[in-house]
N, C-alpha and C positions, 0 to 999 in steps of 0.2 A: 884470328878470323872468326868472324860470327856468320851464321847461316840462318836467316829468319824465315821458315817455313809454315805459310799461312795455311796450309791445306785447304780445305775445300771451304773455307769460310770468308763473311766478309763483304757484303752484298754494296753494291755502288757507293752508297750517301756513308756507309761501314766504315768504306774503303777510303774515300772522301777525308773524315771527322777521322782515324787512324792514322794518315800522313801527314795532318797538322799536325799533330802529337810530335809523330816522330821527327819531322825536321826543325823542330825543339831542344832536339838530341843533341848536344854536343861530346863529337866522338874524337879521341884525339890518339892518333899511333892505333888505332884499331881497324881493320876492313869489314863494316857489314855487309851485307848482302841478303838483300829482301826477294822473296819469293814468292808473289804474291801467287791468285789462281789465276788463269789465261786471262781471264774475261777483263782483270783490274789491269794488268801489264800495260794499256793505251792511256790510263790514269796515270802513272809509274810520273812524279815531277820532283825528287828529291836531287839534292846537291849534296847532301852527307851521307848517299847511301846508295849501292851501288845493285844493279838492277840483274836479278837473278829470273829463272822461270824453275818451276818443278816439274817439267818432263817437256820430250820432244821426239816429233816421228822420228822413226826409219827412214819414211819417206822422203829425199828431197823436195820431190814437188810431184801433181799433178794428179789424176781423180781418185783423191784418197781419202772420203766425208769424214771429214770431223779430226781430223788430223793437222798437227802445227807445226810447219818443216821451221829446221837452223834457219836457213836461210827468211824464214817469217821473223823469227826470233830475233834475227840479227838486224833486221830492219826498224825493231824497236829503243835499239841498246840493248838488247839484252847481253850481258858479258858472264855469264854464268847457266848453269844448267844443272838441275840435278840428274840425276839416270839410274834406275834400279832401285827408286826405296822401295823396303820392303812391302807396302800397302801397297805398289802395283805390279811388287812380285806374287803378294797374295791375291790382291781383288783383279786385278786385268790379266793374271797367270803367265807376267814378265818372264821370260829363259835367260840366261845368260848370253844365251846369243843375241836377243834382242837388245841385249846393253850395250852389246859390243857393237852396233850394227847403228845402235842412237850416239855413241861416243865416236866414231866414226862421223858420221854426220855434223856432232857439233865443232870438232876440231878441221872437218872442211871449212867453214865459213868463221872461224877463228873465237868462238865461243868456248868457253873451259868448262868441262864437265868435271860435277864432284860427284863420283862414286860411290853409292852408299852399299856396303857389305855389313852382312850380320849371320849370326845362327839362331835355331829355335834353343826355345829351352830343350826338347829331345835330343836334337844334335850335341849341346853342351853334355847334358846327361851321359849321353852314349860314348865322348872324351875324342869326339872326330870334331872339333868344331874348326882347328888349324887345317885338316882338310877341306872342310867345306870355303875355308877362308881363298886358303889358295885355291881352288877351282875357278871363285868366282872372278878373282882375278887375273887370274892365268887365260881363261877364256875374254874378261871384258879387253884386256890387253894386246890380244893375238895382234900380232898384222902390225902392228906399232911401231914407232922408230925410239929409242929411248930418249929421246929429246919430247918424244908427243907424252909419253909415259909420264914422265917426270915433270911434265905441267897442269897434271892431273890430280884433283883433289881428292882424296878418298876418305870418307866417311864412314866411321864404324859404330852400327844403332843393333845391339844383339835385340832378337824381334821380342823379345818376352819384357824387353824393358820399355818399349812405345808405347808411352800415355796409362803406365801404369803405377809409376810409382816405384821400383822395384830398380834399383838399379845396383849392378853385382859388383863384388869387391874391387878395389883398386890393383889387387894382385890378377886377378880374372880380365879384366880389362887391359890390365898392360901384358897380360900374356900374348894376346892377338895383338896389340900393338906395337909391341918388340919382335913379335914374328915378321908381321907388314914392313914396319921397318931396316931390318934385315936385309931385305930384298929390294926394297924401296926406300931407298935414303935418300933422296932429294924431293917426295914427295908429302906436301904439308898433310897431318892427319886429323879430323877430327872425330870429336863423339859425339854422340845423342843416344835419348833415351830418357826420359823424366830428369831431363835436366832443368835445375830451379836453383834459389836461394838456397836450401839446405842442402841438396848433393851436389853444391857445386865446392860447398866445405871442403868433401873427402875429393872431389874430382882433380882441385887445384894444385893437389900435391903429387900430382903426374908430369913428368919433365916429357912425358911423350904426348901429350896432348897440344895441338897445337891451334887448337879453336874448337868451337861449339857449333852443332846444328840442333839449331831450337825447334819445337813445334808447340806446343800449347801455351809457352812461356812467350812466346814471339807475338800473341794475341792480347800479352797483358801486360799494356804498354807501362804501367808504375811498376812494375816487378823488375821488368826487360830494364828500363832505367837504371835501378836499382844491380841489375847485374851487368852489366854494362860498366859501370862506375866500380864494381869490385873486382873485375876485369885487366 
């Protein structure tokens, strides 16, 4: 499984001259999933690629400005959703309760949330990162039936490695990932974090990895090709 996360880039005629590219793609035994920003999601005309969004209200519906309920999402195709990266646990000051309360929301109206958890470089340093791990999902979880659980995608981006370059050992990685899985064994996992051409070298040799969530790699349509195909 791939996760193509456009962030806040990508402006119409962008977003336009980008989807010719990529329905060029020939994808085969793989699931992408593109994530465009809201504004492009009414563009969204692909047949090889499967229509994600990157966040969604609390709100079901009703005067809540500037807010885009499941049920808006779901009216477009949307079949995917992300909830909690960390850029809106830092910049919009995301809680875990509010992940829990959007993953709620998207599995009313039958949209699948991927879960994205991480720790700072601090938390790692400090050697609490496994607690921080299970918190967040212990809270996004609450209230769950293990069947809603277990069709949940989670996503682990430790925050110090987003768009920097830096990504931490293959031993450091599958510690949190062997932990998650643990407890969550029927649920697919992926990574992000400067994933590209060269860390996907060491990344590949992880039997616990079960797909990518790309962000700056996802904008650069002859790389993403290229890994795609190594894939």
């Amino acid at each position: 499984m791939l996760v193509l996360n456009n962030k806040s880039n990508l402006c119409k005629t962008e977003f336009i001259k980008y989807q010719k590219e990529l329905e060029k793609f020939k994808i085969k035994d793989q699931e992408v999933i593109l994530c465009p920003a809201d504004i492009n999601i009414a563009l969204f005309n692909l047949s090889n690629i499967i229509l994600g969004a990157q966040n969604v209200s609390s709100y079901n519906e009703g005067p809540h400005t500037g807010e885009i309920s499941s049920k808006m999402l779901k009216s477009y195709g949307v079949e995917y959703s992300l909830v909690g990266h960390s850029e809106r646990r830092r910049e919009q000051k995301e809680k875990d309760i509010d992940v829990q309360s959007k993953i709620q929301a998207l599995l009313q109206v039958g949209i699948k949330p991927i879960l994205c958890i991480g720790e700072t470089k601090e938390e790692r340093k400090s050697g609490k990162i496994l607690e921080k791990i299970a918190e967040e999902l212990s809270v996004a979880f609450e209230d769950l039936t293990k069947e809603e659980i277990d069709g949940i995608v989670i996503a682990y981006e430790p925050l110090y490695a987003i768009g920097t370059g830096v990504v931490p050992s293959l031993k450091e990685i599958e510690e949190v990932l062997s932990f998650v899985k643990e407890k969550y064994k029927e649920n697919k996992l992926l990574y992000g974090g400067s994933v590209n051409l060269d860390t996907f070298k060491k990344l590949k040799n992880s039997s616990l990895i079960d797909g990518y969530l790309l962000g700056s790699l996802s904008l650069k349509v002859g790389e993403l090709k290229e890994f795609i195909k190594k894939i």
